[in-house]
C-alpha positions as MATLAB code, in Angstrom:
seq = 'XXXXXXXXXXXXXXXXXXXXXXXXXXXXXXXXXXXXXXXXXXXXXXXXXXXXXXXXXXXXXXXXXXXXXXXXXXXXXXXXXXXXXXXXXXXXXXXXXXXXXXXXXXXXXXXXXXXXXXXXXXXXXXXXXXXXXXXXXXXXXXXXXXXXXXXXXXXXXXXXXXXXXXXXXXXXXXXXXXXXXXXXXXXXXXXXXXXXXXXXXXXXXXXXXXXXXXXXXXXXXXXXXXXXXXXXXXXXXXXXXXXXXXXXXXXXXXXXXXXXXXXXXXXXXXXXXXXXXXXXXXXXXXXXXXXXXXXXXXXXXXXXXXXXXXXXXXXXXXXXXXXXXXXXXXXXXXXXXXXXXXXXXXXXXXXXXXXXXXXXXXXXXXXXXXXXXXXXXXXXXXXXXXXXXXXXXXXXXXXXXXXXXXXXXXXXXXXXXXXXXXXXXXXXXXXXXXXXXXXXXXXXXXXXXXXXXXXXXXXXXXXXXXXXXXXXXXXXXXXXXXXXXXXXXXXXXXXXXXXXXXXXXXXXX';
ca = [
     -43.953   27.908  -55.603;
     -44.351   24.690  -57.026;
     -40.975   23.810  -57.928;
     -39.735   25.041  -54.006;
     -41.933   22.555  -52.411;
     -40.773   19.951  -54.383;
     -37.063   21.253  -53.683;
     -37.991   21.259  -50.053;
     -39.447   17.529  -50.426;
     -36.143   16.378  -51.624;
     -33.845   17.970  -49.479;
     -36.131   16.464  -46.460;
     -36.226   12.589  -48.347;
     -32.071   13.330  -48.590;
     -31.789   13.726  -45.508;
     -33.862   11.475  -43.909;
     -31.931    8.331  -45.491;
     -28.475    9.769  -44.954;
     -29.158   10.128  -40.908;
     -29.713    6.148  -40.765;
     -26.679    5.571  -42.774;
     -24.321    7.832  -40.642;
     -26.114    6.120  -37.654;
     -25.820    2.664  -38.821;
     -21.959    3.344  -39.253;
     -21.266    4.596  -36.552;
     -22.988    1.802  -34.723;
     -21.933   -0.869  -36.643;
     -20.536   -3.458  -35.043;
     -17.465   -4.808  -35.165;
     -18.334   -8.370  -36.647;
     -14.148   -9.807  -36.134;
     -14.494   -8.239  -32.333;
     -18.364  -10.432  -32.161;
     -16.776  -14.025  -33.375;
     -13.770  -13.463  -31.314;
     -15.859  -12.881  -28.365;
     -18.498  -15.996  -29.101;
     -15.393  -18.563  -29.799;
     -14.226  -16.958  -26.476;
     -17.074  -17.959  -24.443;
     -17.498  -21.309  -26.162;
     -13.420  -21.915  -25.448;
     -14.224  -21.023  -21.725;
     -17.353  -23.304  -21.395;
     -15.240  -26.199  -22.627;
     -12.226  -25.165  -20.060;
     -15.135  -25.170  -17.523;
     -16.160  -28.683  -18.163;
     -12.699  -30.198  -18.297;
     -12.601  -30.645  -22.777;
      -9.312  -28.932  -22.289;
      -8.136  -29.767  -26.105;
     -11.403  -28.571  -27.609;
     -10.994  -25.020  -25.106;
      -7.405  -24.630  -26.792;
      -8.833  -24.859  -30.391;
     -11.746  -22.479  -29.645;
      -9.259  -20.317  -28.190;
      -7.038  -20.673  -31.012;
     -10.240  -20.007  -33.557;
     -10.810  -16.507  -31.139;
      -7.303  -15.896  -31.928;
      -7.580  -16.070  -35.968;
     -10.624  -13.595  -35.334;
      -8.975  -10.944  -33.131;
      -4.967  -11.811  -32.481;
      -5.200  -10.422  -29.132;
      -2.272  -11.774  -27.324;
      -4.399  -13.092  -24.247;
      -5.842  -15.637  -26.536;
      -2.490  -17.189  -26.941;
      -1.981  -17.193  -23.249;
      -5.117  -19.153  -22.893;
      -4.378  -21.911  -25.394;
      -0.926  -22.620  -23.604;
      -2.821  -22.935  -19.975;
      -5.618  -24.882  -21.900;
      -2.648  -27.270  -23.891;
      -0.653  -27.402  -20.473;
      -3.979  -28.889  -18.189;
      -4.670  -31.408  -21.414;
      -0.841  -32.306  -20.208;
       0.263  -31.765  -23.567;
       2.914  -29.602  -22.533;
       5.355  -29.407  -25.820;
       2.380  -27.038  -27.834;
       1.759  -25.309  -23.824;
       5.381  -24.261  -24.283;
       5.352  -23.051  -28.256;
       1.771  -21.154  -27.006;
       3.779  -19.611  -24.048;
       6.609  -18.666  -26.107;
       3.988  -16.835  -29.180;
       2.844  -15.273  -25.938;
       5.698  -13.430  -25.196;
       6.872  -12.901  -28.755;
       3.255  -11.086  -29.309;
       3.649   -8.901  -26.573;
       7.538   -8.800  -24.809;
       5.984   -6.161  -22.255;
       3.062   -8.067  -20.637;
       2.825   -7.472  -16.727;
       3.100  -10.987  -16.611;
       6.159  -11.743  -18.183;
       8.561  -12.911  -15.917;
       6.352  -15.547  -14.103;
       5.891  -17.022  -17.882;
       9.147  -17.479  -18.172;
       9.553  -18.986  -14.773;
       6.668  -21.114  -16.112;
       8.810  -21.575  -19.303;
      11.854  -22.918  -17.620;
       9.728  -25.598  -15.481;
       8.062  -26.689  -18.602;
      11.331  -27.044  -19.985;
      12.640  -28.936  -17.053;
       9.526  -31.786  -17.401;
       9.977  -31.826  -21.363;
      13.858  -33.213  -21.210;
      14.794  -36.647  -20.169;
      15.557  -37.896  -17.284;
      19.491  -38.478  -16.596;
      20.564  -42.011  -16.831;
      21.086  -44.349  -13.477;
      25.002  -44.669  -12.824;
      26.292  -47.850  -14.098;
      27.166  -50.922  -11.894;
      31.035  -51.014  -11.015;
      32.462  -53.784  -13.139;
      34.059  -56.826  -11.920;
      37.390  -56.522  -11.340;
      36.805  -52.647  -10.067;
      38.981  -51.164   -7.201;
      38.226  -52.903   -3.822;
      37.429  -56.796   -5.928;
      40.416  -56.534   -8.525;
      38.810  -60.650   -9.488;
      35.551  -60.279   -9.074;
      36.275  -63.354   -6.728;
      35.242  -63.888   -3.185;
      37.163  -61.813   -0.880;
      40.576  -62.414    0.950;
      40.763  -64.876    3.768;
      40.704  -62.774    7.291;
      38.363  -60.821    5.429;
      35.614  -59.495    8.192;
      32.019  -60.177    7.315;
      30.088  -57.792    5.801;
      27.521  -55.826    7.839;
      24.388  -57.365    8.388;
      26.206  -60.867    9.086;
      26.701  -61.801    5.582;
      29.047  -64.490    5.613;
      32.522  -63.856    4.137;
      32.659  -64.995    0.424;
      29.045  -64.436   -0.115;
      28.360  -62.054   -3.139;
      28.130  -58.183   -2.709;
      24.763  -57.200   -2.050;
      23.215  -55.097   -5.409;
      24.399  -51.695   -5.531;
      21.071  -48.871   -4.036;
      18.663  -48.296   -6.460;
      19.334  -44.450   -8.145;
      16.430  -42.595   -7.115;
      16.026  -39.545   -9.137;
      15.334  -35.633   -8.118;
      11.342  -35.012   -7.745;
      10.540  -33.282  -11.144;
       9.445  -29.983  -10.388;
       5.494  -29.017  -10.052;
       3.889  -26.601  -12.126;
       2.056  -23.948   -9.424;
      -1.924  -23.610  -10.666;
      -2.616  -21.156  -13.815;
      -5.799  -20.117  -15.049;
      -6.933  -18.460  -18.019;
      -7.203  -14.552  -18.314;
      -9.858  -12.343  -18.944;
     -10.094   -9.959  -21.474;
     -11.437   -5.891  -21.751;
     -11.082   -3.995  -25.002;
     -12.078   -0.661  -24.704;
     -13.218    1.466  -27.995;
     -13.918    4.937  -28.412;
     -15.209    7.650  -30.560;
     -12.948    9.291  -31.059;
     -10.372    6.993  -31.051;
      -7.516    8.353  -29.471;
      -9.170    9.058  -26.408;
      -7.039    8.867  -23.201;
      -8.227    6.023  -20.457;
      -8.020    6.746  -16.689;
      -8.505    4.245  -14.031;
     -11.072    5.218  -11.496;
      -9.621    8.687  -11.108;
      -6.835   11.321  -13.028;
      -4.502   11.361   -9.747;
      -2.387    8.462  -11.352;
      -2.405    9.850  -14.814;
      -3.378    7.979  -18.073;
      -3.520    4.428  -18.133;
      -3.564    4.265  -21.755;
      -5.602    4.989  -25.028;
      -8.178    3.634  -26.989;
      -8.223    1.741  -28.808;
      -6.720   -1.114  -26.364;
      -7.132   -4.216  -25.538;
      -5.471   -6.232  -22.027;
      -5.891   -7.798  -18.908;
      -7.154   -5.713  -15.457;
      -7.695   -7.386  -11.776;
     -10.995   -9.317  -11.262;
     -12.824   -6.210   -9.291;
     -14.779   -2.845   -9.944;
     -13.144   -0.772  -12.016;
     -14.262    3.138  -13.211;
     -13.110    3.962  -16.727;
     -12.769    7.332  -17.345;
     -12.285    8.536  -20.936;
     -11.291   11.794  -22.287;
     -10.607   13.889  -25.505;
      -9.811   17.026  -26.683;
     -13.222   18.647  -27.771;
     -15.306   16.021  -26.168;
     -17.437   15.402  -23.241;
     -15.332   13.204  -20.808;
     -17.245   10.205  -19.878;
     -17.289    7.304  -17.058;
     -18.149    3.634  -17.591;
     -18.253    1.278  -14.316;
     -17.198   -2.596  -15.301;
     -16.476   -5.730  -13.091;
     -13.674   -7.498  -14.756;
     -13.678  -11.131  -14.756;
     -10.843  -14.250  -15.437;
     -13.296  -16.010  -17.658;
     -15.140  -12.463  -19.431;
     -14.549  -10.526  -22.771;
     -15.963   -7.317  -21.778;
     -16.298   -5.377  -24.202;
     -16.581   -1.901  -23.730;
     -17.261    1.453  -26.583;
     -17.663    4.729  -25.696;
     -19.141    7.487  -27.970;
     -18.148   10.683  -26.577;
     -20.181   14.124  -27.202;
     -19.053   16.971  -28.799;
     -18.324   19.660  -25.920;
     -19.160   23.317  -26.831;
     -19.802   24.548  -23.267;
     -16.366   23.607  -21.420;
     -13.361   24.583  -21.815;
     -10.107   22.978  -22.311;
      -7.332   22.984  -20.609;
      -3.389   21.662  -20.368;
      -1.557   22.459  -17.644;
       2.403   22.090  -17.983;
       5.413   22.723  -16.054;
       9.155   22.479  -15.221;
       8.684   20.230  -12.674;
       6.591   17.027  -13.704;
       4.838   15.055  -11.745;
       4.114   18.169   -9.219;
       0.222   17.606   -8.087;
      -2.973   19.512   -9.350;
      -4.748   21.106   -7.542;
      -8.613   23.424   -8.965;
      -9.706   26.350   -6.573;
      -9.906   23.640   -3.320;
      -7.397   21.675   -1.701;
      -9.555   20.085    0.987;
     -10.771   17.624   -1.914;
      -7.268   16.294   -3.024;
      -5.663   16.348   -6.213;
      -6.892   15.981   -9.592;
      -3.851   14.861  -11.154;
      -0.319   15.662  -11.855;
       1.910   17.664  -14.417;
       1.723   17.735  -17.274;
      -2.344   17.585  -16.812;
      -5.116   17.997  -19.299;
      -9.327   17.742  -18.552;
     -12.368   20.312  -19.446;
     -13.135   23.249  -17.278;
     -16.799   25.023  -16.290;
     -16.141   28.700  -18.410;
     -15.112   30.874  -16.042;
     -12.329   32.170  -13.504;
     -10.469   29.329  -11.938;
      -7.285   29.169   -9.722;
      -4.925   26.555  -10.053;
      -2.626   25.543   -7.758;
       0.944   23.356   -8.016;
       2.380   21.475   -5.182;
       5.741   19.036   -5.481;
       7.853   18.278   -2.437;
      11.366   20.714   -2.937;
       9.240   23.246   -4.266;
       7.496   25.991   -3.304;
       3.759   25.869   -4.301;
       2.768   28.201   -6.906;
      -1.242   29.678   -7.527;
      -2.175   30.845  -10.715;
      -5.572   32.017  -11.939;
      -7.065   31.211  -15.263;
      -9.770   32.719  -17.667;
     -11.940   29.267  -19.686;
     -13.704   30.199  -21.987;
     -16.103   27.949  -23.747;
     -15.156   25.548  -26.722;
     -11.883   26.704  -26.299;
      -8.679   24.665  -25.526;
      -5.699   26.974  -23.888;
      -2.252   25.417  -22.904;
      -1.104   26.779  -19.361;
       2.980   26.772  -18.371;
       3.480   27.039  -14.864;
       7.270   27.803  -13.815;
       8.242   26.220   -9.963;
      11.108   27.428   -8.361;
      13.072   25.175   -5.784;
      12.424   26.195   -2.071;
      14.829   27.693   -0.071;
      13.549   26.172    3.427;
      14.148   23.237    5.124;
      11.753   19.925    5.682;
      11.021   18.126    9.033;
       9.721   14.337    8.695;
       8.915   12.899   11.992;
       7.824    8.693   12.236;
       8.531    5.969   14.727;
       7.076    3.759   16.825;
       4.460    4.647   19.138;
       4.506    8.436   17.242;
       1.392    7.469   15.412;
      -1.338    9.883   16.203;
       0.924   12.113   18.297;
       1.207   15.938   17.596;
       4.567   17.243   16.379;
       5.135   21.217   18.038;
       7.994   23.338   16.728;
       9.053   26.339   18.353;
       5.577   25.680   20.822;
       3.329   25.506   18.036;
       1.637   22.719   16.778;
       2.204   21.433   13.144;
       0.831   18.533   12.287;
      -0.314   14.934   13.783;
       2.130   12.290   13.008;
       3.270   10.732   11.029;
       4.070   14.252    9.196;
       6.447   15.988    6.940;
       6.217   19.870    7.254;
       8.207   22.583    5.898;
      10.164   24.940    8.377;
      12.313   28.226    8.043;
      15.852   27.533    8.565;
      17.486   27.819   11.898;
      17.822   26.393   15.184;
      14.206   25.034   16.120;
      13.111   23.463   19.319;
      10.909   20.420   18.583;
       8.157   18.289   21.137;
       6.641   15.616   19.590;
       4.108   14.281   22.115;
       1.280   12.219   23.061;
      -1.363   11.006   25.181;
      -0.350    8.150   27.663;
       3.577    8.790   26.042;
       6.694   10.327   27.406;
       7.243   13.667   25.229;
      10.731   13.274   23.610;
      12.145   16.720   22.862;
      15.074   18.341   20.876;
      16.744   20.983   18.926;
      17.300   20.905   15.193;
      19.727   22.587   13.358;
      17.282   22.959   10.270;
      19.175   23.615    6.689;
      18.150   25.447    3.323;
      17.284   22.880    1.244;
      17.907   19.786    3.766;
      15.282   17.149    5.111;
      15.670   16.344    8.780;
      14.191   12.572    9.217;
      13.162   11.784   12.922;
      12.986    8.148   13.920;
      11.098    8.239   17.374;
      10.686    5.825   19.868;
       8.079    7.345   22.741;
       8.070    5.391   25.727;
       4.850    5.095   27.816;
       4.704    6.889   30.899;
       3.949    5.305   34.115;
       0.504    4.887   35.272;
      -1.207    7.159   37.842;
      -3.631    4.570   39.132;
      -1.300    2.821   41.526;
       0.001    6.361   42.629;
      -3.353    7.851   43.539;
      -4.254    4.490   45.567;
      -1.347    5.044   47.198;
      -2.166    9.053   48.543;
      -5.697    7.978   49.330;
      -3.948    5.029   51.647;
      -2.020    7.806   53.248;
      -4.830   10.232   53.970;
      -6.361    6.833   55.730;
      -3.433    6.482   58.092;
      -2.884    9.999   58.645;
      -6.639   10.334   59.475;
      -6.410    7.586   61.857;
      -3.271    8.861   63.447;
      -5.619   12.280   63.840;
      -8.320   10.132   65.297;
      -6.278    8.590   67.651;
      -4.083   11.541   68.705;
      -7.567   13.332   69.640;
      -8.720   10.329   71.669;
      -5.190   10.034   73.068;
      -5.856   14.030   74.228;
      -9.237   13.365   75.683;
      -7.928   10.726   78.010;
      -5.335   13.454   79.172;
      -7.826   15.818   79.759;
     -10.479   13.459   81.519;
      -7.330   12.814   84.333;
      -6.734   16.580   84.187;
      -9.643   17.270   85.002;
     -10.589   14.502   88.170;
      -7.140   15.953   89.703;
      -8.603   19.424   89.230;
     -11.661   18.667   90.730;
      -9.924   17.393   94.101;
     -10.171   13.392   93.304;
      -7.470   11.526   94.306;
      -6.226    9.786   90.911;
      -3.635    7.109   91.324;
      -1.090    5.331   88.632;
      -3.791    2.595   88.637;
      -5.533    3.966   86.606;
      -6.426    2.411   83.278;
      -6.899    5.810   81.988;
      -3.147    6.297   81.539;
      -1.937    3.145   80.333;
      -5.078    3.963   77.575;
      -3.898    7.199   77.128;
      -0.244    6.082   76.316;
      -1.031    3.492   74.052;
      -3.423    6.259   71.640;
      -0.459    8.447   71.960;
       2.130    5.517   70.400;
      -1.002    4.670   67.728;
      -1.065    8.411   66.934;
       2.491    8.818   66.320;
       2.349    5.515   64.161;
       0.132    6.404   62.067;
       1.279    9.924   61.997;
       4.375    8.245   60.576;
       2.937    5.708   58.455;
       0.858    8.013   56.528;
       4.152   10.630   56.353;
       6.272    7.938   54.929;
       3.130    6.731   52.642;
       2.557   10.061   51.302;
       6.339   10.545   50.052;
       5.802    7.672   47.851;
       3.091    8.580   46.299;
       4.000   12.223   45.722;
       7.699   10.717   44.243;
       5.289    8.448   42.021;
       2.854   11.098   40.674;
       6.033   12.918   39.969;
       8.206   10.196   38.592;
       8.960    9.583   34.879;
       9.017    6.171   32.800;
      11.806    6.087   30.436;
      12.803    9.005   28.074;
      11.459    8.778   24.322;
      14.091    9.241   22.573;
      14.497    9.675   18.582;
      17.188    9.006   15.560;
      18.230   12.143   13.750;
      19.037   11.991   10.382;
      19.721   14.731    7.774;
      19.560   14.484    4.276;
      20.557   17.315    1.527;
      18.420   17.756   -1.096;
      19.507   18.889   -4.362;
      18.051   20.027   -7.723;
      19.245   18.309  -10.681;
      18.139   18.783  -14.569;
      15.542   16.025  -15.739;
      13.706   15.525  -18.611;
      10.336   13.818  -19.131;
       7.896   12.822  -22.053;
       7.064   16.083  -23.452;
       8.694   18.526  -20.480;
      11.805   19.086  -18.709;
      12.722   19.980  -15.501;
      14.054   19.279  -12.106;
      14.317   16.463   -9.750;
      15.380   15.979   -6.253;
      18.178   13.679   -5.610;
      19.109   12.808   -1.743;
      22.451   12.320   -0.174;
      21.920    9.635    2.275;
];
């Protein structure tokens, strides 16, 4: 019993100082990476405060710590605002030796070329003609009958001195500043890096080490057999961030690679209404369980497929897209923005839109509010893409239209008005003769009578003439929308890709 517990004892005391060990290498940090990082800071502070010679040795003393080719960029900008712009140039030229592929290549060698344009020498001032040139064989004073020269010197007088050469401006060097730095570490290493999300596939793998923008950026790293896992940083111009991620075992999820024929088609897991998740080939852990997934590529008909995870395991998925056999309407233009494109008098889509229609003659409206409709038919192929360019034209306004109805129910109104006061004054003389009084032409009553008569059947007219205009203006139509057709055939060729083959559409335009 006695011998077990000490057994025990030892196998506890083992372990207990191997767990800090494993810990403390694991954690350990990377000393090069730390001096790098302080001469970095202490090369930026000195930039900062305008000790540009002393910034381009601490840059240079980051550089012997980690050789991280942004360091070199740094010591040329640092060399070229102490204006000593022979090492700016060898600094910009280790640059580009260190890494040929930088984003920024070709403005350093426009930067290059202007350095190299300050470093030569000027070009000498033309010489002086000698005497005895063309035009004063002697060198004397000119022939007699000679005019004088311009400006009224006398004849005889000597030449004025030839212009002074005045050389080309030298060319300007457009601002520069330094560049930032990011290394991103991982465990494990190998790990791919995505950029805020997967629907632009990898951006790279750790370990690596560059430049990104001066803004908010989401790292997202993955591995086979790990827990994915997110990091938010703010890169800056005058930063090293420095950035490790330790990622988790994963025995819960599953994981998954999704291949195909076609790459590049988009990802889609059991919803569409959130967007993709990435593109073929694609690769990421999956919750255990039944999942559908679901292909899309323009050319191609989409294809579903459901899978089986099952935890801690990795399973590769091929997915086989055929090329469709229908046709594809694109509709854009100006003014189409927001409109609604119908086919056959159903609604598609809002514009701009590409949709995918059965072949055969189709009758197409693309319309909108405040817009003539344009309309066509389309001859849609197997396999083609019919491109509409449309130009909708507004229609006219109703406003001015409806004034004008409500301006001839006035005048028709008043002709009523009058016409009835024109028929009581008929019936007022009517009725005196009817009654036995003697009525003569005298009387005001009929000269009144006549005139409402004449103001009814102005009116009457008025409004009648009134109202045709604005029924031809409710009715009326602004210019026609009209719309470029253009078809394109799309065909299927053999591609290949990085780890996949396949097809990709090629246009005749």
């Amino acid at each position: 019993m006695a011998v077990r517990r000490v057994a025990l004892l030892l196998t506890v005391c083992l372990c207990a100082s191997a767990y800090p060990a494993a810990a403390g290498e694991e954690a350990a940090p990377d000393k090069a990476l730390t001096s790098a990082k302080e001469a970095f800071e202490a090369a930026q502070a000195a930039f900062v405060r305008g000790d540009f010679s002393a910034a381009a040795e601490k840059f240079l003393a980051a550089y012997d710590h980690k050789p991280f080719p942004a360091f070199l960029f740094n010591v040329a900008v640092s060399y070229e605002k102490a204006k000593q712009l022979e090492k700016a140039k060898q600094y910009f030229e280790r640059y580009l030796e260190k890494d040929p592929n930088a984003p920024d290549a070709a403005q350093v060698k426009l930067r290059l070329d202007v350095i190299g344009k300050l470093l030569a020498p000027p070009p000498p001032p033309p010489a002086a003609p000698p005497a005895g040139a063309p035009g004063n064989p002697d060198g004397g004073a000119p022939p007699a009958g000679t005019p004088p020269a311009p400006g009224g010197a006398a004849p005889g007088a000597p030449a004025p001195p030839p212009a002074a050469f005045a050389p080309p401006p030298p060319p300007v060097l457009p601002d520069i500043d330094t560049k930032g730095l990011v290394v991103i570490d991982s465990k494990p290493q190998g790990a791919t890096i995505y950029l805020n999300d997967k629907r632009s596939g990898p951006f790279g793998k750790t370990p690596w080490q560059g430049s990104l923008e001066s803004k908010p950026v989401r790292l997202l790293l993955e591995a086979k057999g790990w827990k994915p896992e997110e990091r938010q940083i703010t890169p800056r111009s005058d930063k090293l961030i420095d950035v490790y991620i330790a990622l988790s075992e994963e025995h819960y999820l599953g994981w998954i690679e999704i291949t195909s024929n076609i790459p590049g088609a988009d990802v889609y897991i059991d919803r569409r209404d959130i967007g993709a998740v990435g593109r073929t080939p694609f690769t990421g852990h999956l919750k255990p369980g039944p999942h559908t997934i679901m292909l899309d590529r323009f050319g191609y008909e989409s294809v579903e497929q459901t899978i089986d995870v099952k935890p801690g395991t990795a399973t590769q998925y091929s997915i086989l897209m055929k090329g469709s056999d229908k046709g594809w309407v694109t509709v854009t233009g100006r003014g189409a923005a927001g409109g609604r494109l119908v086919i056959d008098d159903r609604p598609v889509c809002t514009l701009p839109c590409r949709v995918e229609v059965a072949p055969g003659r189709r009758d197409v409206r693309v319309e909108r509010e405040g817009m003539e409709d344009y309309q066509g038919k389309l001859d849609v192929g197997r396999g083609t893409e019919t491109t509409i360019d449309v130009q909708l034209n507004p229609r006219p306004p109703r406003t001015r239209q409806i004034s004008t109805a409500v301006v001839a129910l006035v005048l028709i109104g008043g002709g009523a008005v009058m016409g009835h006061l024109s028929q009581q004054t008929k019936d007022s003389i009517n009725n005196d003769i009817a009654g036995g009084q003697l009525v003569d032409s005298g009387d005001s009553r009929f000269l009144r009578g006549k005139l409402e008569a004449i103001g009814a059947d102005v009116l009457y007219g008025l409004g009648g003439i009134v109202a045709i205009t604005a029924a031809f203006g409710l009715f009326s139509h602004g210019p026609e929308s009209t719309g470029m057709v253009d078809h394109h055939q799309i065909s299927l060729v053999p591609t290949l890709a990085p780890g996949a083959g396949g097809l990709s559409l090629t246009g005749r335009f």
